[in-house]
C-alpha positions as CSV (number, residue, x, y, z in Angstrom):
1,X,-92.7,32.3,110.2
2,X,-94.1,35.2,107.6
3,X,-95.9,32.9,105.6
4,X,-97.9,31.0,108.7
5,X,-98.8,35.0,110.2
6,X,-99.9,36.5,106.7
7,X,-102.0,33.6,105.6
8,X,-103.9,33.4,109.6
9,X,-104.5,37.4,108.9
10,X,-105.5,37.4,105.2
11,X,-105.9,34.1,104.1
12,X,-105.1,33.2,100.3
13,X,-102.2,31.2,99.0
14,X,-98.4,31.4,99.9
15,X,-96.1,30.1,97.1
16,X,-92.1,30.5,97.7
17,X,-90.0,32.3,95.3
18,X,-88.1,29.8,93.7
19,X,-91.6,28.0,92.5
20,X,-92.2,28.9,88.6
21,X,-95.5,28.6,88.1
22,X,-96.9,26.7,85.0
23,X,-100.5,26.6,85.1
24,X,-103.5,28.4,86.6
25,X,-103.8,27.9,90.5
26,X,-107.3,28.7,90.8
27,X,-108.4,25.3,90.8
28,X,-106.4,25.0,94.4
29,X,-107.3,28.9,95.4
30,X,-111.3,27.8,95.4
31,X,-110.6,24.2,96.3
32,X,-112.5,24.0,99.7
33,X,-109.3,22.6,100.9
34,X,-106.7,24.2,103.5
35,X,-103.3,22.1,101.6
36,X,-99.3,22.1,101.7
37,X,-97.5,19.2,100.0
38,X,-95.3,15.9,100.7
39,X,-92.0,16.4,101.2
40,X,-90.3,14.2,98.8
41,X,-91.6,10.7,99.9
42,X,-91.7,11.9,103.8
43,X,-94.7,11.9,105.6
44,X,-94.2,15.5,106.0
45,X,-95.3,18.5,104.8
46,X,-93.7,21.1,102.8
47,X,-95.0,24.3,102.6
48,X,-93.3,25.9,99.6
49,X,-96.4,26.1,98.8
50,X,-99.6,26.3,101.3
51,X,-102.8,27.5,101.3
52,X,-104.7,28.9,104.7
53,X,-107.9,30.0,105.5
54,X,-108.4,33.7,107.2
55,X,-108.0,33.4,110.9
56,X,-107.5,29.3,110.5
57,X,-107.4,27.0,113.4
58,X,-104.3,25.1,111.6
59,X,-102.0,28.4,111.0
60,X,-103.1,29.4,114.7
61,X,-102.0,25.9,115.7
62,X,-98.5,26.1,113.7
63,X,-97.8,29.8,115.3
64,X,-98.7,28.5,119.2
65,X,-96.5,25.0,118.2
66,X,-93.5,27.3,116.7
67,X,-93.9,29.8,119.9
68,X,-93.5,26.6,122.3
69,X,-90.6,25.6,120.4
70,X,-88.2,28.6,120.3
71,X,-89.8,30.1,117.0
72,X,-89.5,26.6,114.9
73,X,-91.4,26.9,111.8
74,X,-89.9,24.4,109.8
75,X,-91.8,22.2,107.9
76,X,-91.0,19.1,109.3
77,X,-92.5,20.7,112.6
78,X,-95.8,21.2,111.3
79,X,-97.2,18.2,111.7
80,X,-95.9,18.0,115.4
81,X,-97.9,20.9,115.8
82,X,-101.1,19.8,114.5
83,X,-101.3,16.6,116.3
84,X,-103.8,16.5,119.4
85,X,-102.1,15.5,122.0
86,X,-105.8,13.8,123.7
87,X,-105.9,11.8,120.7
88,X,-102.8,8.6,120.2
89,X,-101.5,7.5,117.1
90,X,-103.4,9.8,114.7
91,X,-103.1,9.0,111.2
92,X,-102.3,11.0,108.1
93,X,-105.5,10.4,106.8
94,X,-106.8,12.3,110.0
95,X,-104.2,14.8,109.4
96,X,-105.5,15.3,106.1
97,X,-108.8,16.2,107.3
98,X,-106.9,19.3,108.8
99,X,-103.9,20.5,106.9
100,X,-104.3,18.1,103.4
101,X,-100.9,17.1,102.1
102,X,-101.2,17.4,98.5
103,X,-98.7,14.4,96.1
104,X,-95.6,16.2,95.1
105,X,-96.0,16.1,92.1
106,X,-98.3,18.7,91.4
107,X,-95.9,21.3,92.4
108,X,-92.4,19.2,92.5
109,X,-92.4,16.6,89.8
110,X,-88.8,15.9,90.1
111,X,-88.1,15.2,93.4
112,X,-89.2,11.7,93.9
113,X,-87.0,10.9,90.9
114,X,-84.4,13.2,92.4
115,X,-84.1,11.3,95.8
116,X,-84.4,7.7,93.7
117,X,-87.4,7.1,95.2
118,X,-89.8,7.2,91.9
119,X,-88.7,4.5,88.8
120,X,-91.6,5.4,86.8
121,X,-90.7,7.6,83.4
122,X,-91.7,11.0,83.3
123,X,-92.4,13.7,80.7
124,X,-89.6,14.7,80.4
125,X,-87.7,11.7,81.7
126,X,-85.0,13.6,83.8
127,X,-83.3,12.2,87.0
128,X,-82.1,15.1,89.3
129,X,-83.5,18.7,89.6
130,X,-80.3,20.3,88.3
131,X,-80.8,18.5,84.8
132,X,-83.7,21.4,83.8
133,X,-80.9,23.8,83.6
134,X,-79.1,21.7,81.1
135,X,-78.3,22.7,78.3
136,X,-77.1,19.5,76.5
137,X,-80.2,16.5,75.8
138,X,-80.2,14.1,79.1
139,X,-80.2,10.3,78.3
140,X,-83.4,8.7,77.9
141,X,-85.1,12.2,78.4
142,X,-87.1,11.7,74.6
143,X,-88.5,8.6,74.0
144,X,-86.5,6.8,71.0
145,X,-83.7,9.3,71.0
146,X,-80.6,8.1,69.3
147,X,-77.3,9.1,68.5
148,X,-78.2,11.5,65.5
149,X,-81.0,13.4,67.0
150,X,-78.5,14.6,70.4
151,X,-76.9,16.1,67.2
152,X,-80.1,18.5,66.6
153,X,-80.6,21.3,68.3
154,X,-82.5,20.5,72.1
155,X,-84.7,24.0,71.1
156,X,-86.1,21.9,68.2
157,X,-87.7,18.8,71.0
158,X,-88.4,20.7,74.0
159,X,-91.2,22.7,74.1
160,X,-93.4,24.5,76.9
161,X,-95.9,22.3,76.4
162,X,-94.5,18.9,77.3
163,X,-92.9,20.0,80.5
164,X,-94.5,17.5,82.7
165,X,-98.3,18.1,82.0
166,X,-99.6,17.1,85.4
167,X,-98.0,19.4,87.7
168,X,-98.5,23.1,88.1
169,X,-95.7,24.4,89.5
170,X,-92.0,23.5,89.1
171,X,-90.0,24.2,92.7
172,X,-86.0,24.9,91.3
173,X,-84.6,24.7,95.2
174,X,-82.5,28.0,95.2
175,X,-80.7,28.1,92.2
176,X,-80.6,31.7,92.1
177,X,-77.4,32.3,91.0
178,X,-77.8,29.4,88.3
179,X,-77.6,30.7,84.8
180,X,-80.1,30.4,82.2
181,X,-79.4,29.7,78.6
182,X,-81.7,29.4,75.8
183,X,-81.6,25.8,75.6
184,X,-82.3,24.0,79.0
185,X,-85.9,23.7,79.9
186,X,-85.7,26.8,82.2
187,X,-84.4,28.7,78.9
188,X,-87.6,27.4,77.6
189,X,-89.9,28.2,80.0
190,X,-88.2,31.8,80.4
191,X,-88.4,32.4,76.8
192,X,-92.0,31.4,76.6
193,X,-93.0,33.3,79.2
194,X,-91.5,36.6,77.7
195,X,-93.1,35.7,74.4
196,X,-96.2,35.8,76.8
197,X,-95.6,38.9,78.6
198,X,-94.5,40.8,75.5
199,X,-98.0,39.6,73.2
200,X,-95.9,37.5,71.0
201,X,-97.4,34.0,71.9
202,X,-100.2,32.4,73.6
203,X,-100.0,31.0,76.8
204,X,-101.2,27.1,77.9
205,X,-104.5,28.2,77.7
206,X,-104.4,29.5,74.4
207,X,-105.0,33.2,75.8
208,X,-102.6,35.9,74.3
209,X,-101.7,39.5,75.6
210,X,-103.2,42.6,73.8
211,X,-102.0,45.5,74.1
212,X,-103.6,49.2,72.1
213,X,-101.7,50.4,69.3
């Protein structure tokens, strides 16, 4: 409900808490596009993450829907909510054209794969969400991994840089209370982004923290 209100008053971008961010938004934030994205392979929207105009005809339309419908602001409601009733059998490429439901993987690259719905390899090549919080190397997740290099340390193969290029966000699904080593890809991230924060590396885009003497 927050998210729907704040973005109709203010506009901007709403991104859930349990999204890590991995590359610059801005491309989306000056996109002349109001956009959520696919829920897994459902023809619905998710709006973990979502982007709204100032006083937008599609948030108004998703605050009157939820207000008909005992305060129901669930994603999978959103597109009930956007549908004109005057018009039959609209499409999702006329849907588009008002709320535009971004691919999934650009802010969820592992849920496809997750739900066994994507058979295509991916950078890495992990199944399930969980498995970024592993500590120990995932079959098949390196290209020509054998035997003697699961023996190597995972720190030495997995680097910032190679968690799946294409998407810029990563959406962990609650796993608050899931801990964080150094050697699973969230250790990674975590460890990269301190190096970041505290000047002591540069970031994707080669920029680096200074900070006076």
């Amino acid at each position: 409900m927050v998210r729907s209100i704040v973005l109709y008053k203010y506009g901007g971008i709403y991104i859930d808490a349990d999204v890590l961010l991995l590359r610059d938004m801005r491309p989306f934030y000056y996109s002349n596009l109001e956009f959520a994205y696919r829920w897994s392979y459902r023809d619905d929207y998710n709006t973990a993450v979502m982007r709204l105009w100032r006083n937008s005809t599609v948030a108004e339309s998703m605050i009157k829907g939820a207000m008909r419908n005992d305060m129901n602001f669930h994603p999978f409601k959103v597109k009930d909510y956007l549908i004109d009733n005057e018009v039959n059998n609209q499409t999702m490429k006329e849907l588009n054209e008002k709320l535009y439901m971004l691919p999934v993987g650009l802010f969820d690259p592992l849920w496809l794969k997750n739900d066994k719905e994507q058979d295509a390899s991916l950078s890495p090549n992990l199944d399930g969400m969980n498995q970024v919080f592993s500590a120990e190397f995932i079959d098949n997740e390196f290209e020509d991994i054998d035997s003697f290099t699961k023996k190597i340390s995972p720190l030495l193969l997995r680097k910032m840089e190679s968690f799946f290029r294409g998407a810029y966000a990563y959406h962990w699904h609650n796993n608050w209370n899931t801990e964080i080593p150094h050697e699973p890809w969230m250790g990674i991230i975590q460890t990269a982004y301190d190096g970041f924060i505290e000047g002591k590396r540069r970031n994707l885009y080669n920029e680096v923290l200074l900070f006076p003497p």
